[in-house]
ZADREN-511685 format. One record per residue (C-alpha): residue number from 1; chain; z, x, y; residue in three letters. Coordinates in steps of 0.001 Angstrom, whole numbers, padded with zeros to 6 digits. Layout:
<node><pamar>NUM</pamar><nuke>A</nuke><up>Z</up><east>X</east><north>Y</north><nunu>Ala</nunu></node>
...
This chain:
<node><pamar>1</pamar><nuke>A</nuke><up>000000</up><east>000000</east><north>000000</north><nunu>Unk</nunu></node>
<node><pamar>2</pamar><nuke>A</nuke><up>-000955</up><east>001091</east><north>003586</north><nunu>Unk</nunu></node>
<node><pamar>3</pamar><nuke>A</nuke><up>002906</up><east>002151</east><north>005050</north><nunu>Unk</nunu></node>
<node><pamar>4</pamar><nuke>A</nuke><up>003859</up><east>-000057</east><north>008124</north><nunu>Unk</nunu></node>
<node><pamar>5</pamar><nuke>A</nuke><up>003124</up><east>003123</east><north>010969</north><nunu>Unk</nunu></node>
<node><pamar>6</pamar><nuke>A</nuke><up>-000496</up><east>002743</east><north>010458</north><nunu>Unk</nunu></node>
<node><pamar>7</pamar><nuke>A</nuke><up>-000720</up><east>-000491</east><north>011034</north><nunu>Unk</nunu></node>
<node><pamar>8</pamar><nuke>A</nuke><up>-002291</up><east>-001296</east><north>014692</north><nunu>Unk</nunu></node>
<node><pamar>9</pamar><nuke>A</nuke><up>000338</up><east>-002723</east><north>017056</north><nunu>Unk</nunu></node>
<node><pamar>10</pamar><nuke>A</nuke><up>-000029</up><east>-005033</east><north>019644</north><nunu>Unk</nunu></node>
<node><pamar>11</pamar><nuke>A</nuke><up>002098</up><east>-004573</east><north>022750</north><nunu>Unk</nunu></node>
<node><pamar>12</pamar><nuke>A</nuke><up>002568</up><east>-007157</east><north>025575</north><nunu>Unk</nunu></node>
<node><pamar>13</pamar><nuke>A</nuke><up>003722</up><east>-005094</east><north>028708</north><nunu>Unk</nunu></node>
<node><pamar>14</pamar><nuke>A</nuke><up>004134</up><east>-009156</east><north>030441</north><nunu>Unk</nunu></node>
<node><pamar>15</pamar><nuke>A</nuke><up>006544</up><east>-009773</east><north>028637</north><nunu>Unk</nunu></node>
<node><pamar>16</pamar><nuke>A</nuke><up>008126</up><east>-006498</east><north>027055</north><nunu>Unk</nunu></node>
<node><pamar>17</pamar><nuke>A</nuke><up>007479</up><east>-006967</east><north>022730</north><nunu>Unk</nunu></node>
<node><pamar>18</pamar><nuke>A</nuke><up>004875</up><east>-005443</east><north>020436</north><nunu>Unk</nunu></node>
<node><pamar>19</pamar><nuke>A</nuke><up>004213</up><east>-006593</east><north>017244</north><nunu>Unk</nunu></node>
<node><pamar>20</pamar><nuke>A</nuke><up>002211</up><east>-005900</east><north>014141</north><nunu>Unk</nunu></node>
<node><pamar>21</pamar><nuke>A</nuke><up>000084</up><east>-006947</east><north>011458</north><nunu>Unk</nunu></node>
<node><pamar>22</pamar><nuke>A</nuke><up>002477</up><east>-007871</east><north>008016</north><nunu>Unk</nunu></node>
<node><pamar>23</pamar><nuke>A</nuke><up>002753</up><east>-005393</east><north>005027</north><nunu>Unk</nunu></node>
<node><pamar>24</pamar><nuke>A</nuke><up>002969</up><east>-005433</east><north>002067</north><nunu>Unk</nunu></node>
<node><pamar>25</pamar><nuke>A</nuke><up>006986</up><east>-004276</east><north>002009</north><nunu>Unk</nunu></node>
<node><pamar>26</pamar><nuke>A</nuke><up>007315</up><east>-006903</east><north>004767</north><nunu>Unk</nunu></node>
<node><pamar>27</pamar><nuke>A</nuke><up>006087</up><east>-009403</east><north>002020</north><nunu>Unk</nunu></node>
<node><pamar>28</pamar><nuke>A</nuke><up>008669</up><east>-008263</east><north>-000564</north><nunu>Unk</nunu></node>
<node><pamar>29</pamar><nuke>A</nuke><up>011452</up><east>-007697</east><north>001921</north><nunu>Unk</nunu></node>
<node><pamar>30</pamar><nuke>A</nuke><up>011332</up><east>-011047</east><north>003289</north><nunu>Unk</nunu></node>
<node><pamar>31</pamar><nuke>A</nuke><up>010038</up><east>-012933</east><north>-000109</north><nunu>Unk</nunu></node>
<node><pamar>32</pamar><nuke>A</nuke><up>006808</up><east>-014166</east><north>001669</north><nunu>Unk</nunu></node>
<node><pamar>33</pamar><nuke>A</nuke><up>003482</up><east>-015427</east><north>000142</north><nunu>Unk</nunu></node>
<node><pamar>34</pamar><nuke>A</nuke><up>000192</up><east>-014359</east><north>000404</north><nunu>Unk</nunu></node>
<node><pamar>35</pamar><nuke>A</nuke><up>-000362</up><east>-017172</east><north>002020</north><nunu>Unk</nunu></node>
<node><pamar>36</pamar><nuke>A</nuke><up>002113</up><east>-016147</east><north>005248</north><nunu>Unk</nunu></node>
<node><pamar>37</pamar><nuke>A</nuke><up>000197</up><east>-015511</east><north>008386</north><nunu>Unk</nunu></node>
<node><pamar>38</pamar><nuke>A</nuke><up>001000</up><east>-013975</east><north>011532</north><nunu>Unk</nunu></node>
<node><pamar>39</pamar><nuke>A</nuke><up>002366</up><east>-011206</east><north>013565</north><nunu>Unk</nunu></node>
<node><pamar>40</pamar><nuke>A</nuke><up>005472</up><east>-009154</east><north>013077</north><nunu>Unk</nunu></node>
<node><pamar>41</pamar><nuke>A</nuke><up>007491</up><east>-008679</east><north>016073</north><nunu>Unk</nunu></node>
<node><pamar>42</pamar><nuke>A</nuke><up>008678</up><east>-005260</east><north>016091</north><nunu>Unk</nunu></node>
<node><pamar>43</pamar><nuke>A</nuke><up>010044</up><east>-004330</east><north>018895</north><nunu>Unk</nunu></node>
<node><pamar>44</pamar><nuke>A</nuke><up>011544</up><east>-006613</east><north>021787</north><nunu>Unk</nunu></node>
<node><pamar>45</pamar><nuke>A</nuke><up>012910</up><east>-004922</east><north>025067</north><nunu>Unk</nunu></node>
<node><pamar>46</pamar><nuke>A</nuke><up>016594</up><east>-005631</east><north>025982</north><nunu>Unk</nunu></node>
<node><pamar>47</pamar><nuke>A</nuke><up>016510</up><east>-007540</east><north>029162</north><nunu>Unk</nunu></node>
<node><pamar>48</pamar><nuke>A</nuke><up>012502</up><east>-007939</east><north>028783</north><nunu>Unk</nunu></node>
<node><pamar>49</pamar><nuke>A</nuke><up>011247</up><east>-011664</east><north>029163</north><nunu>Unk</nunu></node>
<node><pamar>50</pamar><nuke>A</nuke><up>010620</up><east>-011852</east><north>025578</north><nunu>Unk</nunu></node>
<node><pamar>51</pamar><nuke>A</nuke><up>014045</up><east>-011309</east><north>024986</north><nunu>Unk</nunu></node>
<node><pamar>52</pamar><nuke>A</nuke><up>015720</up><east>-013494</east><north>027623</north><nunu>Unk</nunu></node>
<node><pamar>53</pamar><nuke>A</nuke><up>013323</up><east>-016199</east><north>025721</north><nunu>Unk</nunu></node>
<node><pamar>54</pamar><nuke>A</nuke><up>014827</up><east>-015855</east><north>022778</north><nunu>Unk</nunu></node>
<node><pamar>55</pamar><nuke>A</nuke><up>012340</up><east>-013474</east><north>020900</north><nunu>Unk</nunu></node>
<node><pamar>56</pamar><nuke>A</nuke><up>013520</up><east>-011249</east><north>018456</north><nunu>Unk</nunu></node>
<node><pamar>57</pamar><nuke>A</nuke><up>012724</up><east>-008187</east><north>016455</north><nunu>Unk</nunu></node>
<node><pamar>58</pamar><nuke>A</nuke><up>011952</up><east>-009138</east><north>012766</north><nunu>Unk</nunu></node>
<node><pamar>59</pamar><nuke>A</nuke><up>010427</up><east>-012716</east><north>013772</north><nunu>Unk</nunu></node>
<node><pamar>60</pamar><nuke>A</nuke><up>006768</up><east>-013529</east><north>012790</north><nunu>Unk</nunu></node>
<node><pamar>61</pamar><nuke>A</nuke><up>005147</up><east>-015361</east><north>015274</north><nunu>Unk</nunu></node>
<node><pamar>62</pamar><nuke>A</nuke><up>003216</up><east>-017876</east><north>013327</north><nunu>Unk</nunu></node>
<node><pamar>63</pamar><nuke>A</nuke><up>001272</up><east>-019884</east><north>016678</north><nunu>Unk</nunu></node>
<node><pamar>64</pamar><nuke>A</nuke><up>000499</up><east>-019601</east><north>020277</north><nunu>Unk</nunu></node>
<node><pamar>65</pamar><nuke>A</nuke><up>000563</up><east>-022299</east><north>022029</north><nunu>Unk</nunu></node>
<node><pamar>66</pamar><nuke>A</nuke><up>-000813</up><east>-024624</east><north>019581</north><nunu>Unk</nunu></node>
<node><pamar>67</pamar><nuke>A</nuke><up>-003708</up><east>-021776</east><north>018133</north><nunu>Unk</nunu></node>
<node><pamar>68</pamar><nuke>A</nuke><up>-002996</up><east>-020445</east><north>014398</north><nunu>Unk</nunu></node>
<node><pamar>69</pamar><nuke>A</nuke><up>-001658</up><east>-016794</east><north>014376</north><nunu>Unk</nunu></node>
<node><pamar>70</pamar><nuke>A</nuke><up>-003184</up><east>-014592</east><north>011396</north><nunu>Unk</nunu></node>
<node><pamar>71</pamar><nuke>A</nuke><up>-002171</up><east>-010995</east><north>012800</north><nunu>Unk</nunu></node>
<node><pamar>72</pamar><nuke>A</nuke><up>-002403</up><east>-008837</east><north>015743</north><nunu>Unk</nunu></node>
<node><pamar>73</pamar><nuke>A</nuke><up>-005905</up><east>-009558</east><north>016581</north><nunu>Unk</nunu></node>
<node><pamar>74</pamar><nuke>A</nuke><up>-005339</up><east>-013293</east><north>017166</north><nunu>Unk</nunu></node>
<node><pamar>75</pamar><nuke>A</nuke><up>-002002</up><east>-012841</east><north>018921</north><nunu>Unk</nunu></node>
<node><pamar>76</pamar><nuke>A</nuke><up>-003943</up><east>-010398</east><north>021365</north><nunu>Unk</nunu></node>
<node><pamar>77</pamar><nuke>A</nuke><up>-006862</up><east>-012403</east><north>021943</north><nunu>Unk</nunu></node>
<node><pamar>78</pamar><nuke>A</nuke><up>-004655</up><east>-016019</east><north>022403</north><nunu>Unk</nunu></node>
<node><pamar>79</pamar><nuke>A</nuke><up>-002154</up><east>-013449</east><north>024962</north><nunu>Unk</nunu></node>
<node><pamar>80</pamar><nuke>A</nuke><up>-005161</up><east>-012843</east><north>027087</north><nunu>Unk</nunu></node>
<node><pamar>81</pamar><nuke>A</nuke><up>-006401</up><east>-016271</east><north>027518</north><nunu>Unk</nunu></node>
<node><pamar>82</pamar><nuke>A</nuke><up>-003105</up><east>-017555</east><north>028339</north><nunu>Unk</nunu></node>
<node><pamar>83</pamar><nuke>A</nuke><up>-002500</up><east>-013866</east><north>030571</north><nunu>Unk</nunu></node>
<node><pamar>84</pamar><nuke>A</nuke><up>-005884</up><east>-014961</east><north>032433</north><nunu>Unk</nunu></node>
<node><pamar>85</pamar><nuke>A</nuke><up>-004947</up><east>-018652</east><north>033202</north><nunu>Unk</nunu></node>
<node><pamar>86</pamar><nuke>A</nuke><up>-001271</up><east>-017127</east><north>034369</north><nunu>Unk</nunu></node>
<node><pamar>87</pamar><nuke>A</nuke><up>000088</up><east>-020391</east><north>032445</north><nunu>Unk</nunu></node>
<node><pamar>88</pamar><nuke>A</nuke><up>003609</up><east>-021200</east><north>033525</north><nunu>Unk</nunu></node>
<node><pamar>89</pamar><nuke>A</nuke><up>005002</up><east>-021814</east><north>029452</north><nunu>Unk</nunu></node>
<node><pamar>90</pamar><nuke>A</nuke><up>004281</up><east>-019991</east><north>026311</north><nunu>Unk</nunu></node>
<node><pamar>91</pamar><nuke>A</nuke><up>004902</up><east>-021746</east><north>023238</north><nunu>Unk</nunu></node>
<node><pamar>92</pamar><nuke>A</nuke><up>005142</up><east>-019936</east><north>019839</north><nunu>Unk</nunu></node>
<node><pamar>93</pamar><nuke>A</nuke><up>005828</up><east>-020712</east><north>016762</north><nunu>Unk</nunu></node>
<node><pamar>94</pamar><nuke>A</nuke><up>008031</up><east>-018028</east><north>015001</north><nunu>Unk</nunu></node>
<node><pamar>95</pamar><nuke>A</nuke><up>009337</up><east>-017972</east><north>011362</north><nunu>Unk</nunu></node>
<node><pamar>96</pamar><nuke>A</nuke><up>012791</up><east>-016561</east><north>011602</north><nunu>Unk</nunu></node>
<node><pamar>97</pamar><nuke>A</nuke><up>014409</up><east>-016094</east><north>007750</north><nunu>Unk</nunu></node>
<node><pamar>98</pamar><nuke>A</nuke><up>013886</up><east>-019459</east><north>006716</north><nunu>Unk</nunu></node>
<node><pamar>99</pamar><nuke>A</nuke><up>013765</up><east>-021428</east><north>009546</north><nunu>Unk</nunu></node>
<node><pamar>100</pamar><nuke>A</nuke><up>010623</up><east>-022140</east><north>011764</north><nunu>Unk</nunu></node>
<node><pamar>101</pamar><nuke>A</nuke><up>011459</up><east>-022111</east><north>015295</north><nunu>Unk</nunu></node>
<node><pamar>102</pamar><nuke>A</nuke><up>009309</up><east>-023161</east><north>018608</north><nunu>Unk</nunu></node>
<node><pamar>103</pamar><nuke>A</nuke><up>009819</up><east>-020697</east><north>021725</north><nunu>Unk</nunu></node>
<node><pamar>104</pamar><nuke>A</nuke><up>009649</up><east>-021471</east><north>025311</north><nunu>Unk</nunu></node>
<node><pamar>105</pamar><nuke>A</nuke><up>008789</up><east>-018348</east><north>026953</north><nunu>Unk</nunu></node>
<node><pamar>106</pamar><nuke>A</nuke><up>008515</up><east>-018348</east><north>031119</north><nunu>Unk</nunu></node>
<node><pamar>107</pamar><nuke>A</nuke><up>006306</up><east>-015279</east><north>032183</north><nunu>Unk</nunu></node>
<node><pamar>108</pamar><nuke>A</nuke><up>006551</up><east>-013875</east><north>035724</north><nunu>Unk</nunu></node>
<node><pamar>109</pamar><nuke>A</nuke><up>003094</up><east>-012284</east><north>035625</north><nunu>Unk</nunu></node>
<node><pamar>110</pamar><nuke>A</nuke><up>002740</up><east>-009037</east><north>037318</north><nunu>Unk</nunu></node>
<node><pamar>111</pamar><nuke>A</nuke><up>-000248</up><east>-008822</east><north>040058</north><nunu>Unk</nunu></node>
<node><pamar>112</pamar><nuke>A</nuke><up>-002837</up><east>-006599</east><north>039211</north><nunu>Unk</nunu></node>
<node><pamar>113</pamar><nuke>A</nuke><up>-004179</up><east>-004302</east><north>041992</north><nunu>Unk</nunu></node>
């Protein structure tokens, strides 16, 4: 199996978490399927938006608002639509142990110059 530091990571600098695609050890660890989807959060910064949200390290974000999560490449690409219409809520769907949770995250997006 392909070891979890090779795996691409996505990181969110809006709103301070990165995430990954799931491995194989992730699959074992937490007793998930093959048919589990979505992105591993891996890191969340203390006092980062994420965080004050309610994110944590070690949940799989499953959705964004509403659009099905299958790894890193979907959570980046349904970030940057919702990054370019600066929305005021971000809902996710996150599997955390063996509950599935909805998150209410409130960006303050940072202006580009």
């Amino acid at each position: 199996p392909k070891p979890e530091k090779e795996f691409k990571i996505y990181e969110n600098f809006d709103l301070e978490f990165k995430a990954r695609d799931i491995s194989y050890f992730d699959r074992i660890r937490n007793r998930w399927g093959p048919d589990e989807t979505g992105a591993l959060v891996s890191q969340v910064e203390r006092g980062g938006w994420a965080a004050v949200d309610g994110l944590s390290e070690g949940d799989l974000i499953q959705e964004v608002d509403g659009r099905k999560v299958a790894g890193t490449r979907d959570l980046e690409s349904g970030m940057k639509a919702i990054a370019e219409k600066k929305s005021r809520h971000i809902v996710l769907l996150v599997k955390r142990g063996i509950h599935n949770v909805f998150l209410e995250l409130e960006p303050a997006w940072k202006e580009k110059p």
